[in-house]
DSSP file (Angstrom, degrees, kcal/mol; ACC not computed):
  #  RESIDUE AA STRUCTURE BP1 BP2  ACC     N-H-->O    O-->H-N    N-H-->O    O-->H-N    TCO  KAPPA ALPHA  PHI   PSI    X-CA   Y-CA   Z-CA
    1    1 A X              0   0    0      0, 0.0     5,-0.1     0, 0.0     0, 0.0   0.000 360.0 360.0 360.0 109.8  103.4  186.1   87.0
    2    2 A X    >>  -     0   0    0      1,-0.1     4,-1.1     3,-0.1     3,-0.6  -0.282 360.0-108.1 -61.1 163.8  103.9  188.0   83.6
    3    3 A X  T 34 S+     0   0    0      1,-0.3    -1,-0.1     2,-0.2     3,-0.1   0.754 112.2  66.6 -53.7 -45.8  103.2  191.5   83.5
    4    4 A X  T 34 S+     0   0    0      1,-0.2    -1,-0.3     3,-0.0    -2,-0.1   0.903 105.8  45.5 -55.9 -34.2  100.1  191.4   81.4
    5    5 A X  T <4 S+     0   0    0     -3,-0.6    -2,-0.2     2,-0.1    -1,-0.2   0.955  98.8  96.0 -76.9 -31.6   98.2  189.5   84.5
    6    6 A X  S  < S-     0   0    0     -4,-1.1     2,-0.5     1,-0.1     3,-0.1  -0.021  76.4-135.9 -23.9 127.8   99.9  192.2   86.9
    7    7 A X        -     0   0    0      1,-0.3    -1,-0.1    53,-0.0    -2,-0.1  -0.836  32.5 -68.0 -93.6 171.5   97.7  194.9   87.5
    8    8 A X        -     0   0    0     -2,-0.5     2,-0.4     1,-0.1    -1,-0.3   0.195  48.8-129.8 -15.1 162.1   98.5  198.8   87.5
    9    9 A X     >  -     0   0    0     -3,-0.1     4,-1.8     1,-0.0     5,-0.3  -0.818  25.6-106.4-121.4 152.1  100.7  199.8   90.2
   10   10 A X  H  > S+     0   0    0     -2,-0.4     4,-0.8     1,-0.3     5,-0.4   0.891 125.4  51.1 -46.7 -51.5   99.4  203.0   92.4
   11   11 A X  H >> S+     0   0    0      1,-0.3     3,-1.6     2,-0.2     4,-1.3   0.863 103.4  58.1-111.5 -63.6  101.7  205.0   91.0
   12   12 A X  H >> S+     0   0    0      1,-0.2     3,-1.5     2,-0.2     4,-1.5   0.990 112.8  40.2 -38.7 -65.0  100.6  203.8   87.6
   13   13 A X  H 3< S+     0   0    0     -4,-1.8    -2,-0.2     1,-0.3    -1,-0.2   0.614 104.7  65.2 -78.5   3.9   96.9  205.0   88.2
   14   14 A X  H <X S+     0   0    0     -3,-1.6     4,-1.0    -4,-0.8    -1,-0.3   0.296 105.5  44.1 -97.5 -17.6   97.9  208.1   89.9
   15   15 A X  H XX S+     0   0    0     -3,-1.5     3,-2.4    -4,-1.3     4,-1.4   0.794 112.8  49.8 -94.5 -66.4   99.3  209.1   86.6
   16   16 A X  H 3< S+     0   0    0     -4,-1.5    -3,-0.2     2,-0.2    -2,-0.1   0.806 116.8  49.4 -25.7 -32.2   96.0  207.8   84.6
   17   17 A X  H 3> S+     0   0    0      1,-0.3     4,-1.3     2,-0.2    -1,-0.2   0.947 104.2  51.1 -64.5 -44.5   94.0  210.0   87.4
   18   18 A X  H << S+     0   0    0     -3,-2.4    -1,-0.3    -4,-1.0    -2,-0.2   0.476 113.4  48.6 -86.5   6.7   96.0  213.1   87.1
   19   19 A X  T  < S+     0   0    0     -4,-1.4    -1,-0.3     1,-0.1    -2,-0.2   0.346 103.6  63.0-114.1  25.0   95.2  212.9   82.9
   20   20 A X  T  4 S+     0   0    0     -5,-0.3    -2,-0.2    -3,-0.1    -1,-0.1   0.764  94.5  81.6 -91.5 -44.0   91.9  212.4   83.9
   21   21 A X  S  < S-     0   0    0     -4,-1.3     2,-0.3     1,-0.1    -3,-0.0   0.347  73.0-133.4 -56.8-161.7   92.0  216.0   85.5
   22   22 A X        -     0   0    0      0, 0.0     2,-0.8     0, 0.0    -1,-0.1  -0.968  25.5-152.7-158.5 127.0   91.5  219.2   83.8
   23   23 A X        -     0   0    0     -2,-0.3     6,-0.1     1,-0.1     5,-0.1  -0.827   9.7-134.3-133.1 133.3   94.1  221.9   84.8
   24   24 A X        -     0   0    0     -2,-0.8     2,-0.3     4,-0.1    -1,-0.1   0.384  63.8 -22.9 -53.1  -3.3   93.7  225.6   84.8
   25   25 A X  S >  S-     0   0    0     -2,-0.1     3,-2.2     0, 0.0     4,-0.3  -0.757  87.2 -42.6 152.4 162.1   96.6  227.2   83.2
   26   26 A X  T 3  S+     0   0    0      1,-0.3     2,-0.3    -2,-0.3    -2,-0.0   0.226 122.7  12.6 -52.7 132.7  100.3  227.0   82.3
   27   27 A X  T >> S+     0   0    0      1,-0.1     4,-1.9    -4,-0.0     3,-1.4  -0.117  95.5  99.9  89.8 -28.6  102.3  225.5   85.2
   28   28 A X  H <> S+     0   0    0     -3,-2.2     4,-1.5    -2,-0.3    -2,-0.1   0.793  88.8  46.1 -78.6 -19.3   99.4  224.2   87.2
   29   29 A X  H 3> S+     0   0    0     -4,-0.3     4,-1.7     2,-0.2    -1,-0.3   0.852 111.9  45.4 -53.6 -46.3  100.1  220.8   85.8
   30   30 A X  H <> S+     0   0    0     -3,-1.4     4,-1.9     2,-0.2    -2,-0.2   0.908 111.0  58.1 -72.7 -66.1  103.7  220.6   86.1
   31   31 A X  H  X>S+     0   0    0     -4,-1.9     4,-0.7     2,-0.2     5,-0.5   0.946 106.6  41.9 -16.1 -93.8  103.0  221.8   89.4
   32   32 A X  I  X>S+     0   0    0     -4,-1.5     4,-3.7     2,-0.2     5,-0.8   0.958 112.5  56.3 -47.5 -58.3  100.4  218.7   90.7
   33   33 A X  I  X>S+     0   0    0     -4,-1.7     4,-2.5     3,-0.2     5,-1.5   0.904 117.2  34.4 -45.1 -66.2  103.0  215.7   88.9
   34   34 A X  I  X5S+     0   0    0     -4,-1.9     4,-2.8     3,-0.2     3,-0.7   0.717 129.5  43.9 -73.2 -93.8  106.5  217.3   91.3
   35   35 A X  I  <5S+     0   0    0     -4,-0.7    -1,-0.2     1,-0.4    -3,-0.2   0.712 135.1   8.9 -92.4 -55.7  103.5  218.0   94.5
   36   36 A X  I  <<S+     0   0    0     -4,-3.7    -1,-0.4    -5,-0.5    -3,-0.2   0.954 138.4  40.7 -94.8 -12.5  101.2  214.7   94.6
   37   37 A X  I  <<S-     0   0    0     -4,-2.5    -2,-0.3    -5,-0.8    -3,-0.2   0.534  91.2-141.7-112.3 -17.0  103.3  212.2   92.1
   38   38 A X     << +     0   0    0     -4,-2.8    -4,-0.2    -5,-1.5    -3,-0.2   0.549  60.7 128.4  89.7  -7.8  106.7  213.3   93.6
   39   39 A X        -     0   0    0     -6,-0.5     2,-0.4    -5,-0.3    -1,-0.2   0.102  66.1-124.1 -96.2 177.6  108.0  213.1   89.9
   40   40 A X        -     0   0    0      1,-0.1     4,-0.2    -3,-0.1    -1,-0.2  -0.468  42.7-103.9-106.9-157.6  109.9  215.8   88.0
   41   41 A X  S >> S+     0   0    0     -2,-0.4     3,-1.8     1,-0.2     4,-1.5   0.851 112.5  56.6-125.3 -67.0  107.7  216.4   84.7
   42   42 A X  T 34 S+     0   0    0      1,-0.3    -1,-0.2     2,-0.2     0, 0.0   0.301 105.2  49.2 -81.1  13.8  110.0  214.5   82.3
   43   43 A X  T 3> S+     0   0    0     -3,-0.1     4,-1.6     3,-0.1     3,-0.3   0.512 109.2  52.1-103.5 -10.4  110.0  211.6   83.9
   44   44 A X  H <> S+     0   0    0     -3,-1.8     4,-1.8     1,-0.2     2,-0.4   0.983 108.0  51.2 -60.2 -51.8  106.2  211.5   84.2
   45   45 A X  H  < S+     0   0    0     -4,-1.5     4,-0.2     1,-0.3    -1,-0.2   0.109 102.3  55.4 -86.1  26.8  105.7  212.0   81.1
   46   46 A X  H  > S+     0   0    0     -2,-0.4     4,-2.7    -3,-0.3    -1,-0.3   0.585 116.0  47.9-118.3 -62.0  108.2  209.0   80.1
   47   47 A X  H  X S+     0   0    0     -4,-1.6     4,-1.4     1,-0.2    -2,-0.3   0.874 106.9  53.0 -29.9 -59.4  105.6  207.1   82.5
   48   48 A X  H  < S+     0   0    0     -4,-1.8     4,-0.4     2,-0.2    -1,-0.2   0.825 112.8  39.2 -54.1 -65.8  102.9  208.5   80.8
   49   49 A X  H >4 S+     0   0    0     -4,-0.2     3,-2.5     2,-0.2     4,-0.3   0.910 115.7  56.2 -48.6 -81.7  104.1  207.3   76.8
   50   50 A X  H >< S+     0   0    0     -4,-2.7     3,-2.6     1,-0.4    -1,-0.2   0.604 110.6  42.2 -56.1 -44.4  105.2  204.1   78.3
   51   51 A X  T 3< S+     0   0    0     -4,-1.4     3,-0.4     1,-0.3    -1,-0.4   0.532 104.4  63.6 -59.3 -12.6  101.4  203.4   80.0
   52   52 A X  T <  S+     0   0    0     -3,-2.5    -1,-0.3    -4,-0.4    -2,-0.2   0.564 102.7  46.7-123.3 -10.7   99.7  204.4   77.1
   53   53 A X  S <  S+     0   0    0     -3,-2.6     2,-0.7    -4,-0.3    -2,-0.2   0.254  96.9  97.2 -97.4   9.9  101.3  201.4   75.0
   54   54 A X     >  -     0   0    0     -3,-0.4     4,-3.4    -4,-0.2    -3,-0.0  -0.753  68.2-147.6 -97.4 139.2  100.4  199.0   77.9
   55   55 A X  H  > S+     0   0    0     -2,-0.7     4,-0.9     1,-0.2    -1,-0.1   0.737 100.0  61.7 -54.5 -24.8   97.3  196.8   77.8
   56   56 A X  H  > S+     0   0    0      2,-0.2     4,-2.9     3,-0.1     3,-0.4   0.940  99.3  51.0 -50.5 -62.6   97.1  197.1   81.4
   57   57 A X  H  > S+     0   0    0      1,-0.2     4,-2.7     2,-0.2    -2,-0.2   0.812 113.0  49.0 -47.2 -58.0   96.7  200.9   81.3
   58   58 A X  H  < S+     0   0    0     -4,-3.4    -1,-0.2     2,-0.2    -2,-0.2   0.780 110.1  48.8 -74.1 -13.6   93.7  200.4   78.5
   59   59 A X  H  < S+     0   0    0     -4,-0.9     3,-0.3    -3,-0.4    -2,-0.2   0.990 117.2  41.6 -53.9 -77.7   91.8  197.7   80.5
   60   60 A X  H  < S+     0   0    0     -4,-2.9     2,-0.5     1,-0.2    -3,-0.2   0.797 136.9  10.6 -61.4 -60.3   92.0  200.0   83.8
   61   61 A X     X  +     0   0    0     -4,-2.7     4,-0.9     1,-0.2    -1,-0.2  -0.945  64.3 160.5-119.1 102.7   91.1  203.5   81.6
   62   62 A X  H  > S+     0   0    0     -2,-0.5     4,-3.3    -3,-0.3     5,-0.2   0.862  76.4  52.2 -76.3 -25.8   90.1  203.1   78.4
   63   63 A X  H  > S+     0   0    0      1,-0.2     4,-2.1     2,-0.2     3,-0.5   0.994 112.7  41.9 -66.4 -59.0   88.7  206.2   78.1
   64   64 A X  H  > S+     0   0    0      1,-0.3     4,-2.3     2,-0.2    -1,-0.2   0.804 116.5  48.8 -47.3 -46.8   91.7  208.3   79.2
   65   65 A X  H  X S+     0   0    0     -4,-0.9     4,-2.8    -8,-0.2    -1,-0.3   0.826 104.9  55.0 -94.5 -15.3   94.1  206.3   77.4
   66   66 A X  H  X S+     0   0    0     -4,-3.3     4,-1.8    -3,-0.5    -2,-0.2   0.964 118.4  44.8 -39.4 -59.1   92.0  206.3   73.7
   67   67 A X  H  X S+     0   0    0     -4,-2.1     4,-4.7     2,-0.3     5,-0.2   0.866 111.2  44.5 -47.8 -68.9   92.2  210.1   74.2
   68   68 A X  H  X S+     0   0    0     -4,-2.3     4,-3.3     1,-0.3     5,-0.3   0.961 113.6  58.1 -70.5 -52.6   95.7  210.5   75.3
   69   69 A X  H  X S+     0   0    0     -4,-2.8     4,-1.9     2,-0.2    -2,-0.3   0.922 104.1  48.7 -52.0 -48.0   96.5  208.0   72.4
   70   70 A X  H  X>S+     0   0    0     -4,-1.8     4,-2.4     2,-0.2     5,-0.5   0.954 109.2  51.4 -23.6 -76.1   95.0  210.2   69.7
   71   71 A X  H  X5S+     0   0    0     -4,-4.7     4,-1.6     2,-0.2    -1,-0.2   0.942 112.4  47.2 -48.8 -37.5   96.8  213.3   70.8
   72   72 A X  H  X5S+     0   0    0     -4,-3.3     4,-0.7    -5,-0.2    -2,-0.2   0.920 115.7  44.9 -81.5 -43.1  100.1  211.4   70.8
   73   73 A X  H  X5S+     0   0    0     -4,-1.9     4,-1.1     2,-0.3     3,-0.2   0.794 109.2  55.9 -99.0 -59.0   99.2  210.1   67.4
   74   74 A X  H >X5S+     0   0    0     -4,-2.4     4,-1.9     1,-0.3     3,-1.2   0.973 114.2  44.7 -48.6 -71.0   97.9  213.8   66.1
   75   75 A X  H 3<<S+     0   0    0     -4,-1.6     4,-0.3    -5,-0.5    -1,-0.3   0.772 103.1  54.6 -62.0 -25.8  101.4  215.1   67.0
   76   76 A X  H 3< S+     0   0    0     -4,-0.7    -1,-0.3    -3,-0.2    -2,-0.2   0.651 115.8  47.3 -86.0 -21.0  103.8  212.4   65.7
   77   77 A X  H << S+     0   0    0     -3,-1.2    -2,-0.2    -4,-1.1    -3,-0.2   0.949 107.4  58.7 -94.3 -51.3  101.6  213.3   62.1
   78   78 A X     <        0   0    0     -4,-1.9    -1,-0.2     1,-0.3    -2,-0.2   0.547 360.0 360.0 -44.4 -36.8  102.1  217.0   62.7
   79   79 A X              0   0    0     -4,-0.3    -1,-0.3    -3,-0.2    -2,-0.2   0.573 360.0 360.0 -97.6 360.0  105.9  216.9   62.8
């Protein structure tokens, strides 16, 4: 089965979840990826890019992942 019929993996949609969330100040982010995703920070966020160019990732959230593309997009223009 290619990857495109595949769906998300938990671990995939536990990171879509936690960019769903809203987080209260400097660290508390960092903070939830190493406590419920187990990750260090730079390797979520490795996750994160990679999901936000899969097709999977916009089927399951579109909303979440329009967003997150836009910001990524905003910043690559910025530099």
């Amino acid at each position: 089965m290619d990857q495109e019929r595949q769906p998300l993996g938990e671990r995939e949609l536990r990171v879509l979840a936690l960019e769903r969330r809203g987080f209260p100040g400097a660290g508390a982010k960092e903070r939830a990826i190493r406590e419920e995703l187990g990750l260090a920070p730079v390797r979520y966020y490795q996750l994160l890019n990679a999901l936000l160019d899969d097709p999977r990732a916009l089927a399951a959230d579109p909303v979440t992942v329009n967003r997150l593309r836009r910001v990524r997009e905003a910043r690559r223009t910025e530099r």
